[in-house]
C-alpha positions as CSV (number, residue, x, y, z in Angstrom):
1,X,0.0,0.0,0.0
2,X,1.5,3.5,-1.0
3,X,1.1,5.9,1.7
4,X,0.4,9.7,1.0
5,X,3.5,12.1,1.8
6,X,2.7,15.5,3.9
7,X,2.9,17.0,0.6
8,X,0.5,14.7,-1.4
9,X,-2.1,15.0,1.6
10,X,-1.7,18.9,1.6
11,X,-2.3,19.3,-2.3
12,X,-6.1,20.3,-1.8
13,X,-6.0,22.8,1.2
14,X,-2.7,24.5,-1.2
15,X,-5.0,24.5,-3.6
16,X,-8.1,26.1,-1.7
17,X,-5.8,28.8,-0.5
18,X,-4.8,29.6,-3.8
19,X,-8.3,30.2,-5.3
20,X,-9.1,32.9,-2.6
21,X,-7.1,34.9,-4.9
22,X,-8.6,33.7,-8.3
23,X,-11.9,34.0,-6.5
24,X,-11.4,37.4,-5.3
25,X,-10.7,38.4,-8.8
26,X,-13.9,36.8,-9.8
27,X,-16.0,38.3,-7.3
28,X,-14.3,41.7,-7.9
29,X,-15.4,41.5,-11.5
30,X,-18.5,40.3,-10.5
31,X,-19.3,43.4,-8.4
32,X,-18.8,46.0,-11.3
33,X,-21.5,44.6,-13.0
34,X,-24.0,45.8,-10.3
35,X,-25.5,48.4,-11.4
36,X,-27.3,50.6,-10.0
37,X,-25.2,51.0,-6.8
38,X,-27.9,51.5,-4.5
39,X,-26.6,53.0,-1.6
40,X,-29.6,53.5,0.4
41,X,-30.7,50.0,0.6
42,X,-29.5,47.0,2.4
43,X,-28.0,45.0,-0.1
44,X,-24.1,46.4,0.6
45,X,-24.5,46.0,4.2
46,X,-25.3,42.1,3.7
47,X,-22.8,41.6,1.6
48,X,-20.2,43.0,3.8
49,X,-22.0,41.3,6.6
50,X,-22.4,37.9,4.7
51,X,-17.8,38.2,4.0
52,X,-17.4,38.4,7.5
53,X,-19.8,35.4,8.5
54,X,-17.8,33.1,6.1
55,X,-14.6,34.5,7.2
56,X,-15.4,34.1,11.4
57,X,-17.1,30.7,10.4
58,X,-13.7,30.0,8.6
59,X,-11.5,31.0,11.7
60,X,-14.3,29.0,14.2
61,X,-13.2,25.8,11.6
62,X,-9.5,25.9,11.8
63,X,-9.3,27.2,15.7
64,X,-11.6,23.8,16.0
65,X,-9.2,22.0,14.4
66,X,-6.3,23.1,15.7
67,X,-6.6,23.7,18.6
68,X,-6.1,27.3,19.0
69,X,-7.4,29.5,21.0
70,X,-7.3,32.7,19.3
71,X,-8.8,33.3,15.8
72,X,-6.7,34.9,13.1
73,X,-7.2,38.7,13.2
74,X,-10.2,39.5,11.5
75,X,-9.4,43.7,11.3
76,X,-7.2,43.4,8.6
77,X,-9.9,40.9,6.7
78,X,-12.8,43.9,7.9
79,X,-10.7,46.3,5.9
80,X,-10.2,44.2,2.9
81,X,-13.7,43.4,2.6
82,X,-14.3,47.4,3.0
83,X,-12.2,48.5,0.3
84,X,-13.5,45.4,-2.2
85,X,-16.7,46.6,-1.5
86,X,-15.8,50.6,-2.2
87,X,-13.6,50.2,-5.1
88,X,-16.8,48.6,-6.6
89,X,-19.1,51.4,-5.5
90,X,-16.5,53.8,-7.4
């Protein structure tokens, strides 16, 4: 029997960190095609709101599974999700 290397076994999680990036630029490109930009209504606010959910639900998973106690910081992923959601309001 031919048992998987740290590296073999790793492949897929590489490979999910790598399409936050791909996905981003997806989801960017996505968000310019909104149109109107309704700033009055609700819709933004979700959005944002809906980024941070999956992001804390994220952190929750890997603390979980590593044992941690601490999440990863999620002001620098706040910001981030901010400026996506601006540069598409521009």
């Amino acid at each position: 029997m031919n048992m998987p290397t740290f590296t073999q076994a790793d492949q897929k999680y590489r490979s999910a960190i790598e399409a936050a990036g791909r996905e981003l630029s997806a989801a960017f490109d996505a968000s310019r095609a909104v149109k109107p930009v309704n700033l009055g209504g609700v819709d933004l606010t979700n959005a944002v709101l809906l980024r941070l959910k999956s992001f804390w639900l994220t952190q929750e998973q890997i603390k979980h599974s590593l044992q941690k106690v601490y999440a990863a910081p999620a002001a620098d992923f706040f910001v981030e999700t901010v400026c996506f959601f601006s540069e598409g309001c521009t």
